[in-house]
C-alpha positions in Angstrom: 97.4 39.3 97.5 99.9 40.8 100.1 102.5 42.0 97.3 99.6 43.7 95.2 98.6 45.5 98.0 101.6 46.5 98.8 102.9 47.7 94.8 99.6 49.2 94.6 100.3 51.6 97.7 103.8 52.3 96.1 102.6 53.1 92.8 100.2 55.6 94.5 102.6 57.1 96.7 104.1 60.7 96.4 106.7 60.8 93.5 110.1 61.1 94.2 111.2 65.2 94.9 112.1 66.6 91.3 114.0 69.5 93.4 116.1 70.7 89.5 112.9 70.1 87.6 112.1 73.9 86.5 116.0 74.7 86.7 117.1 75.6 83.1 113.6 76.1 81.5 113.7 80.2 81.0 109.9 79.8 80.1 107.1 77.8 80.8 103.8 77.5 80.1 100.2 77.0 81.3 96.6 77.7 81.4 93.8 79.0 84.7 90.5 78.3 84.6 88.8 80.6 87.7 85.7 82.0 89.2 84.6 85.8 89.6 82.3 88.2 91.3 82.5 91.6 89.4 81.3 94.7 91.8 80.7 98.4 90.9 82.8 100.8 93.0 80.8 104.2 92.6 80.6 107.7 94.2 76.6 109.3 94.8 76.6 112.6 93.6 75.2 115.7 96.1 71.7 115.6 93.9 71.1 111.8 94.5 70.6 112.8 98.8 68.3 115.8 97.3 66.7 113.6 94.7 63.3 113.1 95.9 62.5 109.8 94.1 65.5 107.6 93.7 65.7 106.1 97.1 68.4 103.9 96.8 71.2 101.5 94.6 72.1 98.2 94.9 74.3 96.0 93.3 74.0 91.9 92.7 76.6 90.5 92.0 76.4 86.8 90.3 79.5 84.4 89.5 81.5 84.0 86.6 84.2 82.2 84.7 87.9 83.2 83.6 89.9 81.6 81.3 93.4 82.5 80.5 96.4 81.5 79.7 99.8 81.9 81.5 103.5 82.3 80.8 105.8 82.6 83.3 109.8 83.6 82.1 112.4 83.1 83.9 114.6 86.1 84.4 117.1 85.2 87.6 117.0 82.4 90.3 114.0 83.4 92.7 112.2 86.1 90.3 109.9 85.5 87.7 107.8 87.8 85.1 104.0 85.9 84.8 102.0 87.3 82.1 98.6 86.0 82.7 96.2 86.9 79.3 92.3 86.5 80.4 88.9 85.8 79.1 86.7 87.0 82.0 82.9 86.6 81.5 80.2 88.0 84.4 77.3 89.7 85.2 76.1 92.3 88.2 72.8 93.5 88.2 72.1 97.3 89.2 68.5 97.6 91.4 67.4 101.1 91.1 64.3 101.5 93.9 61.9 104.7 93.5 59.8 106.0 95.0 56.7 107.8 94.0 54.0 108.8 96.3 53.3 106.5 98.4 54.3 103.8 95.4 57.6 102.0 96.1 59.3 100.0 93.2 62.7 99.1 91.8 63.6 98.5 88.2 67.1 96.0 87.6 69.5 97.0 84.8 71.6 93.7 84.0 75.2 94.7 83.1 76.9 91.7 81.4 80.8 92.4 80.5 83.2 90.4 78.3 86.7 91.5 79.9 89.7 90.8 77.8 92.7 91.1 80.1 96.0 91.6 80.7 97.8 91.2 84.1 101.7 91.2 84.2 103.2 90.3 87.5 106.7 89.7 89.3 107.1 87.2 91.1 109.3 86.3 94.0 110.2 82.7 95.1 111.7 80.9 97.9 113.7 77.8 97.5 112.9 74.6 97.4 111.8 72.5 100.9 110.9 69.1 99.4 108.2 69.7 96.8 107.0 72.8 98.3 108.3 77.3 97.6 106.7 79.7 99.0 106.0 82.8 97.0 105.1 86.3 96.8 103.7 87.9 94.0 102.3 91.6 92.4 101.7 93.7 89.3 99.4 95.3 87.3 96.6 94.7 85.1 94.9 96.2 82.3 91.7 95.2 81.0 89.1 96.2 78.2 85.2 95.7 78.8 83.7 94.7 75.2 80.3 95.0 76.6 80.8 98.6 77.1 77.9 101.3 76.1 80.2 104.1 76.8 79.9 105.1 73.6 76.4 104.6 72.8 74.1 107.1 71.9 71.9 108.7 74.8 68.2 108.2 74.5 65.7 108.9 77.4 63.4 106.5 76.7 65.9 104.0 76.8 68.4 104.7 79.7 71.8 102.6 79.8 74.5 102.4 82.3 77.9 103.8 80.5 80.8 102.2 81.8 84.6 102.7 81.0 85.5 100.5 78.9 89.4 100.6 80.3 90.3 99.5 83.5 93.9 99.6 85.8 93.7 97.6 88.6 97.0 96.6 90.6 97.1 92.5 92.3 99.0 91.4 94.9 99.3 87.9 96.7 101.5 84.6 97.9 101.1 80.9 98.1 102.9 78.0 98.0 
């Protein structure tokens, strides 16, 4: 009974440091599965404070779900190039509130977005203490709303949000 106990806490132990595991590989490969909250970031023109019956704009955000894939090439002994090709899927809600009279009421306008994206990132590492390397890492990102109405025709009876359907953003960060 002792020695079961005892190969059983073995076996479940930390494996042995692989400190030359990644050495050699110039790429490698690997997938992200992630959460999101999308936000709007928006600028009130001077007729919305003069506007006598749009009161005010909120935004709801609700999670969502990113699924990507991820290549990281090696290019010298602490840098790395991680190009990071995403699915992202998520929703905000815009609350519009009026007011009219003495009549106070808000009508929501769901925006749902299918981002396809395309971050590419360098990335600097530390070395190796035991199983653990720091790192610091930044880039940019490009990505493409397929749920865009941008383009859409305009039709006052049936108002839509038009958003961009390209976006820049820059990403920065550091682990271990």
């Amino acid at each position: 009974f002792l020695i079961l106990i005892l190969g059983t806490a073995k076996a479940m132990s930390q494996t042995k440091n692989l400190e030359f595991f990644d050495y050699g590989k110039k790429i490698h490969f690997g997938f992200t599965i992630g959460t999101n909250y999308a936000n709007f970031k928006y600028n009130l023109s001077d007729s919305f404070y003069t506007n006598d019956s749009l009161m005010k704009i909120d935004i709801i955000k609700y999670p969502g779900i990113t699924l990507g894939a991820i290549a990281d090439i090696h290019i010298k002994e602490f840098f790395d190039i991680r190009i990071v090709p995403s699915l992202v899927l998520t929703q905000r809600d815009i609350n519009f509130t009026f007011k009219e009279g003495t009549k106070i009421y808000t009508i929501a306008k769901p925006i749902e977005s299918i981002f396809a994206e395309l971050p590419i990132f360098l990335k600097y590492k530390s070395t190796r203490h035991g199983n653990v390397r720091l790192y610091v890492i930044g880039g940019g990102k490009v990505s493409y709303d397929f749920g865009s109405e941008s383009a859409a025709d305009r039709d006052p009876d049936k108002p839509i949000v038009a958003i961009e359907p390209w976006n820049y953003y820059y990403e920065f960060g550091c682990g271990l």
